[in-house]
N, C-alpha and C positions, 0 to 999 in steps of 0.2 A: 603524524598529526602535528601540526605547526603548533594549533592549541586544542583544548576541550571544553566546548561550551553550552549547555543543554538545558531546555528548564525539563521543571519537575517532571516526571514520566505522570505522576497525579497529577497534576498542573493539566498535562493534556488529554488525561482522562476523562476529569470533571467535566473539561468545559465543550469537552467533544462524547466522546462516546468509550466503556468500559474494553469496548471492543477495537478499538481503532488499531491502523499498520502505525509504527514507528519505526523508520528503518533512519538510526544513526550512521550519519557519512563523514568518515575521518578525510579530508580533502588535504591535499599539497602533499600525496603520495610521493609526485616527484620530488621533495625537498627533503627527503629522507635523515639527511646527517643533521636538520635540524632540530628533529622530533623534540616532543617538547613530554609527550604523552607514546606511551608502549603499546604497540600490537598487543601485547595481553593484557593491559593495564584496562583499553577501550573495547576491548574484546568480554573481558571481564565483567566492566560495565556493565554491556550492552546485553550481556545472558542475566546479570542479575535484575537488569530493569526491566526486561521481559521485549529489548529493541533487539531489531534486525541492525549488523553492521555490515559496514563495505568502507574499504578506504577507496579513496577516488584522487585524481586528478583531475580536477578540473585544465590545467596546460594539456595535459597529454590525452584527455580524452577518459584514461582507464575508469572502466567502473561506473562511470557516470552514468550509461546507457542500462548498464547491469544492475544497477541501483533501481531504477523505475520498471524495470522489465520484472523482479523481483519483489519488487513492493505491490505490485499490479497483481501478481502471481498470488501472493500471499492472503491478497483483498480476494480473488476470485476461487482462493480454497475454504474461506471463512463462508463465504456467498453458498457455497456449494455444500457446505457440512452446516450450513442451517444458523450461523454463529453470528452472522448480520445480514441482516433482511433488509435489502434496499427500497421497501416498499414501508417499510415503518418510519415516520419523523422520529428525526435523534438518532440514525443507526450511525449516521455519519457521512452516508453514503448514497448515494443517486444516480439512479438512469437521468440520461441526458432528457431532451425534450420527449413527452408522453407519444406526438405524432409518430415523432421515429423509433419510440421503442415498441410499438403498436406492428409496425414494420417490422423490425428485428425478428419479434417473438413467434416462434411457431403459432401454426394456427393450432387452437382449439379443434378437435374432432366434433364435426358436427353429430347433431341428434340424429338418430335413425329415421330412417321416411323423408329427408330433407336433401332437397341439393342443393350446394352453390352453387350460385348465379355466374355463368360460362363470360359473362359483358365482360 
């Protein structure tokens, strides 16, 4: 990490949600000999503020893709254990347009005695 710059983990609490992903990215991996801040120093951090880290390069590519693949992950294990409901305002989080998540979602089992319409 070239440097370390973050606001408050409350900071983005408040003004988002008690629930939210924060995954801190130590970038300029590849600049190593000029670290400014310690793999355990931001690693440290990053378990006592309750963040996800990943150092990245953005030059070389590393991490950067692993960082979103990860943080996406993390949102859809909270989603899954009940921990934010993308269907409440203020969770943080949202399905995209209502039309295509109408689409997405499994159908509903109809009522007994009813068929859907074969059109």
């Amino acid at each position: 990490l070239i440097s370390f710059h973050i606001y408050s983990k409350l900071d983005a609490r408040m003004l988002a949600s008690q629930n939210i992903v924060i995954i801190l990215c130590g970038n300029k991996k590849d600049l190593d000999a000029d670290r400014e801040v310690t793999f355990l120093e931001a690693s440290r951090f990053a378990q006592e503020n309750e963040l996800m880290f990943l150092e990245t390069s953005a030059l070389t590519g590393e991490n950067v893709e692993e960082a979103f693949v990860q943080c996406a992950r993390k949102i859809l294990n909270k989603i899954e254990s009940g921990e934010l409901d993308p269907e409440r305002m203020g969770s943080g989080i949202q399905y995209g347009d209502a039309a295509l998540r109408q689409l997405r979602s499994p159908r509903r089992a109809q009522p007994q005695g009813t068929q859907e319409c074969g059109c």
